[in-house]
PyMOL Python script that loads the backbone (N, CA, C, O; Angstrom):
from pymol import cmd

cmd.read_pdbstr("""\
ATOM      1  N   UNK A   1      71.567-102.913 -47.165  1.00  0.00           N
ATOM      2  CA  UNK A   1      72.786-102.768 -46.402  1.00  0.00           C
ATOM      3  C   UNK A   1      73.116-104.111 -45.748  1.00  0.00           C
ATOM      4  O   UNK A   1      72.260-104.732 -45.119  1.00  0.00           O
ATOM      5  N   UNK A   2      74.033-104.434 -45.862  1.00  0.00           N
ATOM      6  CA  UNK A   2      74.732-106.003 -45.508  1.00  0.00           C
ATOM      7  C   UNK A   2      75.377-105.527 -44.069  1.00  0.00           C
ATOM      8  O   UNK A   2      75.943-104.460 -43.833  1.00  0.00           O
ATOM      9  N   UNK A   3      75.204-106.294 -43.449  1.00  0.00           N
ATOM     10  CA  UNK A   3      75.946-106.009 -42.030  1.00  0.00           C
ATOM     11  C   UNK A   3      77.089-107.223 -41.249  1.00  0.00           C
ATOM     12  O   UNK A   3      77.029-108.438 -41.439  1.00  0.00           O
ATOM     13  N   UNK A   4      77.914-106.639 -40.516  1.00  0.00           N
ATOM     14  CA  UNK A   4      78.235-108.228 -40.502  1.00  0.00           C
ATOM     15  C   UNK A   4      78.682-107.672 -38.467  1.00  0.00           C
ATOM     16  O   UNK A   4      78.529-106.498 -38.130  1.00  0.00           O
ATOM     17  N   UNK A   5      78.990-108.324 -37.848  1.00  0.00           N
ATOM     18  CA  UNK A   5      79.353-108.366 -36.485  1.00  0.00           C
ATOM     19  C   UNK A   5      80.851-108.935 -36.092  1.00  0.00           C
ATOM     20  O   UNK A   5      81.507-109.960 -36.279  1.00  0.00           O
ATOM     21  N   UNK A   6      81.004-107.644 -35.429  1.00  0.00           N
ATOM     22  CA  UNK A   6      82.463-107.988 -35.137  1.00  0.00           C
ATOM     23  C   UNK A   6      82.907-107.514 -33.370  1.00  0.00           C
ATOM     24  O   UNK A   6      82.113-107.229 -32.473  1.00  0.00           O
ATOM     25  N   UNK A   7      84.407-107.559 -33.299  1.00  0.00           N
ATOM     26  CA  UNK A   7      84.517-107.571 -31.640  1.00  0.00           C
ATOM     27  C   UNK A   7      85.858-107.010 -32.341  1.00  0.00           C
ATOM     28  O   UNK A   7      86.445-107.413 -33.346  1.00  0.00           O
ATOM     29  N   UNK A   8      86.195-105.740 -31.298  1.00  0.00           N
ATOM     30  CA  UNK A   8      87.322-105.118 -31.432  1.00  0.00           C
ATOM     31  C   UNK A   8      88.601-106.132 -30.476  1.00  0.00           C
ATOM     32  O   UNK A   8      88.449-107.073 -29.697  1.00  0.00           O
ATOM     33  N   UNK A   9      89.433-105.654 -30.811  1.00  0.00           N
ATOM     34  CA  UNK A   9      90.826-106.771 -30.320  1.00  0.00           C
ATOM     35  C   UNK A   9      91.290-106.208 -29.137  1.00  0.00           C
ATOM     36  O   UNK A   9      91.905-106.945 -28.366  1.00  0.00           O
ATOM     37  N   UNK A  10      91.089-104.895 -28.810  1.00  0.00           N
ATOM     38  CA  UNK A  10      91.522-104.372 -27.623  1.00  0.00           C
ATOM     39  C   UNK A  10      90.579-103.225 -26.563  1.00  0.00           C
ATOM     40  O   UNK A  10      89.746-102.669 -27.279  1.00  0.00           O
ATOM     41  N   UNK A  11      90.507-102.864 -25.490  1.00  0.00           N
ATOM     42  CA  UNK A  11      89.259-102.158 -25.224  1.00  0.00           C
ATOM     43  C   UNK A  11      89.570-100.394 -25.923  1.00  0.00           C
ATOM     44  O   UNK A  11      88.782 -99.454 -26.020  1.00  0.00           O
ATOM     45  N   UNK A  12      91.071-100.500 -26.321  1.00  0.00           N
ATOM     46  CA  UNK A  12      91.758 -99.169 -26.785  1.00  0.00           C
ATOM     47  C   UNK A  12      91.149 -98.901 -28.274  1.00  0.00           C
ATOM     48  O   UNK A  12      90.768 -97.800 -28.671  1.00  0.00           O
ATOM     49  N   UNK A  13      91.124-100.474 -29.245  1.00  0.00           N
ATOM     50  CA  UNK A  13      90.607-100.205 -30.259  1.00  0.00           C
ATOM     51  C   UNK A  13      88.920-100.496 -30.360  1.00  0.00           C
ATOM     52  O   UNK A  13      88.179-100.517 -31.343  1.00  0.00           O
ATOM     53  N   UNK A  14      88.731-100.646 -29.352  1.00  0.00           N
ATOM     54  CA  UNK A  14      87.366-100.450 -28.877  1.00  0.00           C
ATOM     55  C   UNK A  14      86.449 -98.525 -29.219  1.00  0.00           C
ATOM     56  O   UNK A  14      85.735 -97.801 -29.913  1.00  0.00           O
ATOM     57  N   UNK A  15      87.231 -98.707 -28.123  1.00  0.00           N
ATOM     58  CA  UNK A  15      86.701 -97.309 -28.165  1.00  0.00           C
ATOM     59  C   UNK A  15      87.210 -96.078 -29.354  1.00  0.00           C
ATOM     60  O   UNK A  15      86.606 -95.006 -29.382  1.00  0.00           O
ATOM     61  N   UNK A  16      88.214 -96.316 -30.186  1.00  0.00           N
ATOM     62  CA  UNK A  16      88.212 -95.342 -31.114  1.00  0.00           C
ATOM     63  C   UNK A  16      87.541 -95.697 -32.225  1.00  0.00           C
ATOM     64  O   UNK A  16      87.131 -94.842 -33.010  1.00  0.00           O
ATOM     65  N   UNK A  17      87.291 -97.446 -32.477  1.00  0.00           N
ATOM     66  CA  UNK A  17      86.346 -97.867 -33.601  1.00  0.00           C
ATOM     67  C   UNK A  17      84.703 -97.584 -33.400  1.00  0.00           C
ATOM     68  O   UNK A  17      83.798 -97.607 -34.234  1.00  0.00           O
ATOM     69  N   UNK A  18      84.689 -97.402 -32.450  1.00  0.00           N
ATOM     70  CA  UNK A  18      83.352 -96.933 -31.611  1.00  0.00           C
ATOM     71  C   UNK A  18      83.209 -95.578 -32.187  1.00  0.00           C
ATOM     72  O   UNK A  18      82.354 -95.006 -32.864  1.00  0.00           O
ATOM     73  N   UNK A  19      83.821 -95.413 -31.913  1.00  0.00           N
ATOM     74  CA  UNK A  19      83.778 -93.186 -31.338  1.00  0.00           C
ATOM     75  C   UNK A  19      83.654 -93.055 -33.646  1.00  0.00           C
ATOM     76  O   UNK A  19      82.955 -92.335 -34.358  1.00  0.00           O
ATOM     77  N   UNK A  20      84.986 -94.422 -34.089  1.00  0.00           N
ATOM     78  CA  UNK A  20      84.717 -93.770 -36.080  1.00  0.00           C
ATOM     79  C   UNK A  20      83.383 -93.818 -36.304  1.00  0.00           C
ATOM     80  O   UNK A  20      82.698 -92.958 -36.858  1.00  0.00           O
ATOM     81  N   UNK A  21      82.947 -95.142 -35.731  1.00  0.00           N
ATOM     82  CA  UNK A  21      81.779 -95.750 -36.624  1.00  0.00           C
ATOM     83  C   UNK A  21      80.559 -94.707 -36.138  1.00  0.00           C
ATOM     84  O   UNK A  21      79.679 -94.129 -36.776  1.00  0.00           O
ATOM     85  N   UNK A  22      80.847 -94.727 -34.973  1.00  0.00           N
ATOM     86  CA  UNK A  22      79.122 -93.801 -34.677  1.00  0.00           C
ATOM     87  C   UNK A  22      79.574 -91.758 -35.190  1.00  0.00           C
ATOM     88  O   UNK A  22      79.065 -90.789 -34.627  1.00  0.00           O
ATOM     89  N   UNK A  23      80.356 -91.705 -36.059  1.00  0.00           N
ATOM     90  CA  UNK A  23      80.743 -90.266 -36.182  1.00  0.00           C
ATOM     91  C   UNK A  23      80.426 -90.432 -37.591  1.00  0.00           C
ATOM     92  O   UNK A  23      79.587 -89.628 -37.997  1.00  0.00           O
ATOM     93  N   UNK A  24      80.933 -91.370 -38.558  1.00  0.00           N
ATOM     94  CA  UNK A  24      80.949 -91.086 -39.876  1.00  0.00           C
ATOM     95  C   UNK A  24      80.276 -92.220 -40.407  1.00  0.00           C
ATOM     96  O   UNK A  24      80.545 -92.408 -41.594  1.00  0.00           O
ATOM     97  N   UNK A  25      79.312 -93.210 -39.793  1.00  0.00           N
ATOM     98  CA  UNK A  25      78.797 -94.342 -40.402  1.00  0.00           C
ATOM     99  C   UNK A  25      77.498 -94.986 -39.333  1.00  0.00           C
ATOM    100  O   UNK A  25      76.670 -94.284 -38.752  1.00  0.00           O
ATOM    101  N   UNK A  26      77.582 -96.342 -39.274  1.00  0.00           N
ATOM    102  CA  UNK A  26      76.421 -96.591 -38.095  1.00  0.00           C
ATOM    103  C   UNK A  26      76.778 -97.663 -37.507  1.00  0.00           C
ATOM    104  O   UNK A  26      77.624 -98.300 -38.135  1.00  0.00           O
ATOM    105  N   UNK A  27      76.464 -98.084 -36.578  1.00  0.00           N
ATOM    106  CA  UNK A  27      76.737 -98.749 -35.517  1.00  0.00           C
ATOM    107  C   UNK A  27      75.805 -99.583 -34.365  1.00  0.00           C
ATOM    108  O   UNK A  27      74.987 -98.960 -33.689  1.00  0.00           O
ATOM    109  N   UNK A  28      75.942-100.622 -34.249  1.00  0.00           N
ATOM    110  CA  UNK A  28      74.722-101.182 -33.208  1.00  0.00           C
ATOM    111  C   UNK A  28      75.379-101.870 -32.070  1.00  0.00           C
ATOM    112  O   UNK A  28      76.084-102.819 -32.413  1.00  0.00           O
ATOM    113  N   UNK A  29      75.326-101.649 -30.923  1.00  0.00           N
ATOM    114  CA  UNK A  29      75.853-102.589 -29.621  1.00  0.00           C
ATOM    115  C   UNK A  29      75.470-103.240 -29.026  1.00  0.00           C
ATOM    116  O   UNK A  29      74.334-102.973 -28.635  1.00  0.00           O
ATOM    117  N   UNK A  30      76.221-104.775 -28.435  1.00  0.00           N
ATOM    118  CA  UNK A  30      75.387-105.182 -27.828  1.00  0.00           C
ATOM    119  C   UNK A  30      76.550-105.622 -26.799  1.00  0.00           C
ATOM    120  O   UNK A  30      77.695-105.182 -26.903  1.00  0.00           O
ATOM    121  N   UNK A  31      76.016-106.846 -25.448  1.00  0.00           N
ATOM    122  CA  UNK A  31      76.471-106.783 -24.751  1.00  0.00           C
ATOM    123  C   UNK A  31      77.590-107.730 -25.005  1.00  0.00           C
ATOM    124  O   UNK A  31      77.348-108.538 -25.902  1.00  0.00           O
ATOM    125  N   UNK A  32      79.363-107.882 -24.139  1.00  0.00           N
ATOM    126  CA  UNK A  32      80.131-108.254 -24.726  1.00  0.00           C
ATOM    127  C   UNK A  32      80.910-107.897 -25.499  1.00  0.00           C
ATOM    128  O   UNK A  32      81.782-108.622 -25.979  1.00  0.00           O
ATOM    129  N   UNK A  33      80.701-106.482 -25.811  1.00  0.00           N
ATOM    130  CA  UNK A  33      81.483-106.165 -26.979  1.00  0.00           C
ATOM    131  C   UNK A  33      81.140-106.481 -28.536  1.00  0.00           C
ATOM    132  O   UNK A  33      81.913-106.296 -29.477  1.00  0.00           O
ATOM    133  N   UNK A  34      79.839-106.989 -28.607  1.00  0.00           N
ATOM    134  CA  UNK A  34      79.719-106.775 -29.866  1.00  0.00           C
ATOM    135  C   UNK A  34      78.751-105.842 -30.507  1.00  0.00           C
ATOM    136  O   UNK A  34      77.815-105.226 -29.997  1.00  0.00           O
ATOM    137  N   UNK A  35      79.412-105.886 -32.405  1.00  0.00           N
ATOM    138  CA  UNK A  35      79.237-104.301 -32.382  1.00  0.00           C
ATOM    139  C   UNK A  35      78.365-104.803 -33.918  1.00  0.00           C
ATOM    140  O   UNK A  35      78.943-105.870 -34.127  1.00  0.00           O
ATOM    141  N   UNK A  36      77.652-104.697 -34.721  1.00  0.00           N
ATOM    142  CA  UNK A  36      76.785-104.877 -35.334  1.00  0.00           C
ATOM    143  C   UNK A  36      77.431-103.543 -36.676  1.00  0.00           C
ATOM    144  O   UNK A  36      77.682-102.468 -36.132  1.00  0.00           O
ATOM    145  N   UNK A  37      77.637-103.553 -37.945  1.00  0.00           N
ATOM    146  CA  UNK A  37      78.072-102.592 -38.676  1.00  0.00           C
ATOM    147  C   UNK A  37      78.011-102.780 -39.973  1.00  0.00           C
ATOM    148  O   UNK A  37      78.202-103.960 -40.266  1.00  0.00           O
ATOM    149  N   UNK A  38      77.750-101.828 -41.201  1.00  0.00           N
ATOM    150  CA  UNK A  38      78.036-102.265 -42.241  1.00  0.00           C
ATOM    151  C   UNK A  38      78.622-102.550 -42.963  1.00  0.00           C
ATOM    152  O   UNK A  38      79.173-101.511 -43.327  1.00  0.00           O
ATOM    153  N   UNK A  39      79.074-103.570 -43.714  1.00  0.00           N
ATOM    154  CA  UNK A  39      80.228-104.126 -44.224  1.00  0.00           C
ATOM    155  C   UNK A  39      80.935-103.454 -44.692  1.00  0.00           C
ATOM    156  O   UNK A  39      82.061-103.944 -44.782  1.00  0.00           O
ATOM    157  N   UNK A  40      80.729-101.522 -45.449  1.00  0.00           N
ATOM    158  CA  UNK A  40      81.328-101.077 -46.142  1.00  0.00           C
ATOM    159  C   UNK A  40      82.179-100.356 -45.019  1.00  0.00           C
ATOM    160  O   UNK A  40      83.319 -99.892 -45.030  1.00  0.00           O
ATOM    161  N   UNK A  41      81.095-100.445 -43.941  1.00  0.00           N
ATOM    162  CA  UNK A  41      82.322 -99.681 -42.743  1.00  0.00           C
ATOM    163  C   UNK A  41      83.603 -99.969 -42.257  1.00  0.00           C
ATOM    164  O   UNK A  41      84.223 -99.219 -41.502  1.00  0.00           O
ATOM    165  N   UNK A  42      84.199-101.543 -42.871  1.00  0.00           N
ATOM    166  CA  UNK A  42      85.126-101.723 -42.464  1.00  0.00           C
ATOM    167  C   UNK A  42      86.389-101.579 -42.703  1.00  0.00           C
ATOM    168  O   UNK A  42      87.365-102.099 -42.163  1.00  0.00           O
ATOM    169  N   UNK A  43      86.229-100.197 -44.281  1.00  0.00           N
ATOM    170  CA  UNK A  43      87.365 -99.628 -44.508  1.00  0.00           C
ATOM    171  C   UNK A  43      87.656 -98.959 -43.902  1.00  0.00           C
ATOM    172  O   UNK A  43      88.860 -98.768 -43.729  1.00  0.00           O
ATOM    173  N   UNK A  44      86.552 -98.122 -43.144  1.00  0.00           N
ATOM    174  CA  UNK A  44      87.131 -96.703 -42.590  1.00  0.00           C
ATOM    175  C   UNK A  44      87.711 -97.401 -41.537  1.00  0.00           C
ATOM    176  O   UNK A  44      88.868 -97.034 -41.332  1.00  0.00           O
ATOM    177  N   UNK A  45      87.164 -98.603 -40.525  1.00  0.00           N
ATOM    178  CA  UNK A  45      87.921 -99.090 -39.345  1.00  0.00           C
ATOM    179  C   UNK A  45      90.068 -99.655 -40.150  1.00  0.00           C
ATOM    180  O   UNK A  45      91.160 -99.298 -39.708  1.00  0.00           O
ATOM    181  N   UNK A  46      89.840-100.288 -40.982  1.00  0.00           N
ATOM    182  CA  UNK A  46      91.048-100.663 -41.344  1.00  0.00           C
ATOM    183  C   UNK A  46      91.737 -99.514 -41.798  1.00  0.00           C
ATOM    184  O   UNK A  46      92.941 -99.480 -41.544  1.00  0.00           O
ATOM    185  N   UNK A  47      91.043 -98.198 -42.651  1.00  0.00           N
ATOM    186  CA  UNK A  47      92.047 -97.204 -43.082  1.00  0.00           C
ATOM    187  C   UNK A  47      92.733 -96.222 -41.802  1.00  0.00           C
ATOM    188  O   UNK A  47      93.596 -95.367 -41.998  1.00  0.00           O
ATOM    189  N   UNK A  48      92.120 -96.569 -40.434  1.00  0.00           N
ATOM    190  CA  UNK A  48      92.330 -96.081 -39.072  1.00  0.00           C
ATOM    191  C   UNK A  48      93.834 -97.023 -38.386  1.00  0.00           C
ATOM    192  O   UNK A  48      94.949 -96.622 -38.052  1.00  0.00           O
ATOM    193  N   UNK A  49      93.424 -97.922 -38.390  1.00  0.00           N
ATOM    194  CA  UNK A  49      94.740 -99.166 -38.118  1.00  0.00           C
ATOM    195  C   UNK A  49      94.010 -99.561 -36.569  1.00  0.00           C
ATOM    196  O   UNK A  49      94.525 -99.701 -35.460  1.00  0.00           O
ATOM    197  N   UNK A  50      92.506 -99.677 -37.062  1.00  0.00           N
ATOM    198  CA  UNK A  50      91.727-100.226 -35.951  1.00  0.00           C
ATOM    199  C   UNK A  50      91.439-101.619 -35.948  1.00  0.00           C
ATOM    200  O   UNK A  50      90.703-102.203 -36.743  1.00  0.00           O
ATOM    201  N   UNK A  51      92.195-102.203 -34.809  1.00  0.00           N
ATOM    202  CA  UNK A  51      92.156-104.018 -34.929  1.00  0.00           C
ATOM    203  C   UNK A  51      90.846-104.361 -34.587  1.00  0.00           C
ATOM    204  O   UNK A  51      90.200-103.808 -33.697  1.00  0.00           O
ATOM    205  N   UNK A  52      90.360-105.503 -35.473  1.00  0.00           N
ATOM    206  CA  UNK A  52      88.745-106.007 -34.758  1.00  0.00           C
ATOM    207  C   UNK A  52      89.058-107.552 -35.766  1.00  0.00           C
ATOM    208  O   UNK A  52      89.900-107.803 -36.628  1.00  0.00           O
ATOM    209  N   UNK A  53      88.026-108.294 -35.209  1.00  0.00           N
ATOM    210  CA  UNK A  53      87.507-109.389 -35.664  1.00  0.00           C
ATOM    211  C   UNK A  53      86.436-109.958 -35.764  1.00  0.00           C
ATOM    212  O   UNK A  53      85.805-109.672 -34.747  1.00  0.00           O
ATOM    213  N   UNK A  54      85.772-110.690 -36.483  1.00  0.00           N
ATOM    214  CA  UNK A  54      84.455-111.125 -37.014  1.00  0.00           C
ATOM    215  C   UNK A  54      83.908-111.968 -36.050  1.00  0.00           C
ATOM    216  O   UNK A  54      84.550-113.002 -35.862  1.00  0.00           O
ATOM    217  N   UNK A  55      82.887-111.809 -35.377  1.00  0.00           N
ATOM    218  CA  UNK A  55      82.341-112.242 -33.976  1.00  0.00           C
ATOM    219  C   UNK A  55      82.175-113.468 -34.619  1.00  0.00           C
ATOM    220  O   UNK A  55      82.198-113.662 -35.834  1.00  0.00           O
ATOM    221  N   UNK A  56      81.945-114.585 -33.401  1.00  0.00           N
ATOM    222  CA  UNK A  56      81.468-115.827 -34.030  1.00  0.00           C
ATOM    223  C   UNK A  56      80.336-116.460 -33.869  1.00  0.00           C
ATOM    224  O   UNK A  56      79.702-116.122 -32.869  1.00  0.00           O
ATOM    225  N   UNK A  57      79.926-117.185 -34.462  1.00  0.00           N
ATOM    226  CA  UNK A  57      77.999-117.634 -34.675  1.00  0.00           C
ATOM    227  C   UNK A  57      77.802-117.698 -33.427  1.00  0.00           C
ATOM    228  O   UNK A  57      76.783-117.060 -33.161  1.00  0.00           O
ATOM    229  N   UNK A  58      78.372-118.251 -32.316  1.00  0.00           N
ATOM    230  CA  UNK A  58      78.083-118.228 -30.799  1.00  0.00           C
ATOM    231  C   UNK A  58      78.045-116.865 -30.030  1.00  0.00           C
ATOM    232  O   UNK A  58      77.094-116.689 -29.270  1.00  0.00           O
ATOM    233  N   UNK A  59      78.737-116.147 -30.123  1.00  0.00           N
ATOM    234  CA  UNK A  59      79.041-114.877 -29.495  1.00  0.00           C
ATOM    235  C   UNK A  59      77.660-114.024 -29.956  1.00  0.00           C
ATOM    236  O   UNK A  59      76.890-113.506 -29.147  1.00  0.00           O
ATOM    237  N   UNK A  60      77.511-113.985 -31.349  1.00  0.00           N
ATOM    238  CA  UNK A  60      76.337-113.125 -31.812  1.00  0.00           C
ATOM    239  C   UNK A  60      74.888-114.118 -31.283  1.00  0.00           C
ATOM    240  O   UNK A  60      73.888-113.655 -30.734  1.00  0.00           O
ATOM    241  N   UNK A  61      75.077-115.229 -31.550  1.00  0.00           N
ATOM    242  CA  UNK A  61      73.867-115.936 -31.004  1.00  0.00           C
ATOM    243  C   UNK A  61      73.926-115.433 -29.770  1.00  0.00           C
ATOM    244  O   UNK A  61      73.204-114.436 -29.763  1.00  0.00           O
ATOM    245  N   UNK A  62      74.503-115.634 -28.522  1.00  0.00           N
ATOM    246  CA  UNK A  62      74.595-115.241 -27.291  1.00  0.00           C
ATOM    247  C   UNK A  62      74.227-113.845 -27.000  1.00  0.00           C
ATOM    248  O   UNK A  62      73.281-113.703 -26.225  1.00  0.00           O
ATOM    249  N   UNK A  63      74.712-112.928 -27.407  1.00  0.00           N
ATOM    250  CA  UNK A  63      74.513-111.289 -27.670  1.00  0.00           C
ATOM    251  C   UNK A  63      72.891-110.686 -27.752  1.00  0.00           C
ATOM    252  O   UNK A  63      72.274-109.979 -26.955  1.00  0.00           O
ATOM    253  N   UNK A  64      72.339-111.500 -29.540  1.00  0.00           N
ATOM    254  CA  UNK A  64      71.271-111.249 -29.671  1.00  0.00           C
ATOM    255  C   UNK A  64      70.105-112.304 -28.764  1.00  0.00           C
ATOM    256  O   UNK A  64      68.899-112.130 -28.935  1.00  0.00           O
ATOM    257  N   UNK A  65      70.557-113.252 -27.925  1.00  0.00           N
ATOM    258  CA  UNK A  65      69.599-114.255 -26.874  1.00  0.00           C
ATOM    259  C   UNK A  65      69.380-113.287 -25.564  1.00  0.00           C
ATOM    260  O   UNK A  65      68.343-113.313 -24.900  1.00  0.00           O
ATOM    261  N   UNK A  66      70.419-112.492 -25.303  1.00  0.00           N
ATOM    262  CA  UNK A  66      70.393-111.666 -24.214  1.00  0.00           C
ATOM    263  C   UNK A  66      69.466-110.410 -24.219  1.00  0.00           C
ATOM    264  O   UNK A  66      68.974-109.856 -23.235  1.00  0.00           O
ATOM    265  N   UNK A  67      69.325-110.062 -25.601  1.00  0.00           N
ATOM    266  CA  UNK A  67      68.322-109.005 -25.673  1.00  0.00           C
ATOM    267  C   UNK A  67      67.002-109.489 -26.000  1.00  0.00           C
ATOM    268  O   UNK A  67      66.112-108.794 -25.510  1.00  0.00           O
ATOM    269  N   UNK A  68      66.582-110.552 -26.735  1.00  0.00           N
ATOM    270  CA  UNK A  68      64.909-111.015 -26.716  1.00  0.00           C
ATOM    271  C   UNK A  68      64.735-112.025 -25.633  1.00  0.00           C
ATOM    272  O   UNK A  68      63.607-112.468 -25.417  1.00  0.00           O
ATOM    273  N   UNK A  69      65.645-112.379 -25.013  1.00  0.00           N
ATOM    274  CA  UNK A  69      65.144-113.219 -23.795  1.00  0.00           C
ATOM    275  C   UNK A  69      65.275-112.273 -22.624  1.00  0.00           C
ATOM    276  O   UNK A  69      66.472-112.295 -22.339  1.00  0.00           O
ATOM    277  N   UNK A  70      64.830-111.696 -22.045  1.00  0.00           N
ATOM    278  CA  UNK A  70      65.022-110.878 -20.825  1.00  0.00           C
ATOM    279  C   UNK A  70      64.328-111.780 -19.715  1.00  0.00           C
ATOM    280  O   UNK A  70      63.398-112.586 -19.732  1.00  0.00           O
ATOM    281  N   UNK A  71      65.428-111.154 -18.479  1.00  0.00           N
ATOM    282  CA  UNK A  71      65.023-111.677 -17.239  1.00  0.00           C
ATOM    283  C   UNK A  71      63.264-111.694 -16.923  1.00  0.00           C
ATOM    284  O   UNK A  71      62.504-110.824 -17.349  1.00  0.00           O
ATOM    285  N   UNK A  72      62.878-112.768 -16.167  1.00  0.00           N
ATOM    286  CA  UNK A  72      61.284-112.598 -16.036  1.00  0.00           C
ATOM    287  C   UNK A  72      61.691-111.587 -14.850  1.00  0.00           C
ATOM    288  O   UNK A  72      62.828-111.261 -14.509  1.00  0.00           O
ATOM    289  N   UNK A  73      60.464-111.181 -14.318  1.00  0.00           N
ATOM    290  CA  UNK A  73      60.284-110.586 -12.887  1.00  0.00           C
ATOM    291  C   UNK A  73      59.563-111.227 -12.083  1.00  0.00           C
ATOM    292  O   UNK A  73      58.532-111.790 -12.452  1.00  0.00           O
ATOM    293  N   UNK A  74      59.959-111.239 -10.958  1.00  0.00           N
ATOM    294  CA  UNK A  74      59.329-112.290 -10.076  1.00  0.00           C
ATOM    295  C   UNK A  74      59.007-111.160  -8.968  1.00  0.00           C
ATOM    296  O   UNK A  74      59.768-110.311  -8.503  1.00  0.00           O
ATOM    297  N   UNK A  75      57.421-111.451  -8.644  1.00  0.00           N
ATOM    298  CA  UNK A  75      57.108-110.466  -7.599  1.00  0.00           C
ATOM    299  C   UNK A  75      56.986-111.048  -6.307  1.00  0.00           C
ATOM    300  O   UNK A  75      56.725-110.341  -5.333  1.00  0.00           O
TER     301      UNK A  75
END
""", "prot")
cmd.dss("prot")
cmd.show_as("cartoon", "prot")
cmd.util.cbc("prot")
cmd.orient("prot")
């Protein structure tokens, strides 16, 4: 399964590309708005008239740095 990362265009098409993908396909989130999916999923988002765009090497770098780098704890 090929995946590719993208960012919806509005928080409106946010949430109904959200609500397709995790109903009839799969879906991964992270922080920022980006959304992790499989490439074939992006008919059902376009056959919806759900706007999104292809995150960029920074945004996903940033996204996935936020989840394996976690805050230390300082006691």
């Amino acid at each position: 399964m090929r995946t590719m990362y993208i960012k919806f265009s509005t928080p409106d098409d946010d949430a109904r590309g959200y609500y397709e993908l995790a109903l009839h396909s799969r879906v991964s989130s992270f922080k920022n708005g980006i959304h992790a999916v499989p490439i074939e999923s992006l008919q059902l988002l376009e056959g919806q008239h759900i706007s999104y765009r292809r995150a960029t090497d920074e945004e996903v770098a940033e996204a996935n740095g936020q989840i394996r780098t976690p805050v230390a704890l300082v006691l």
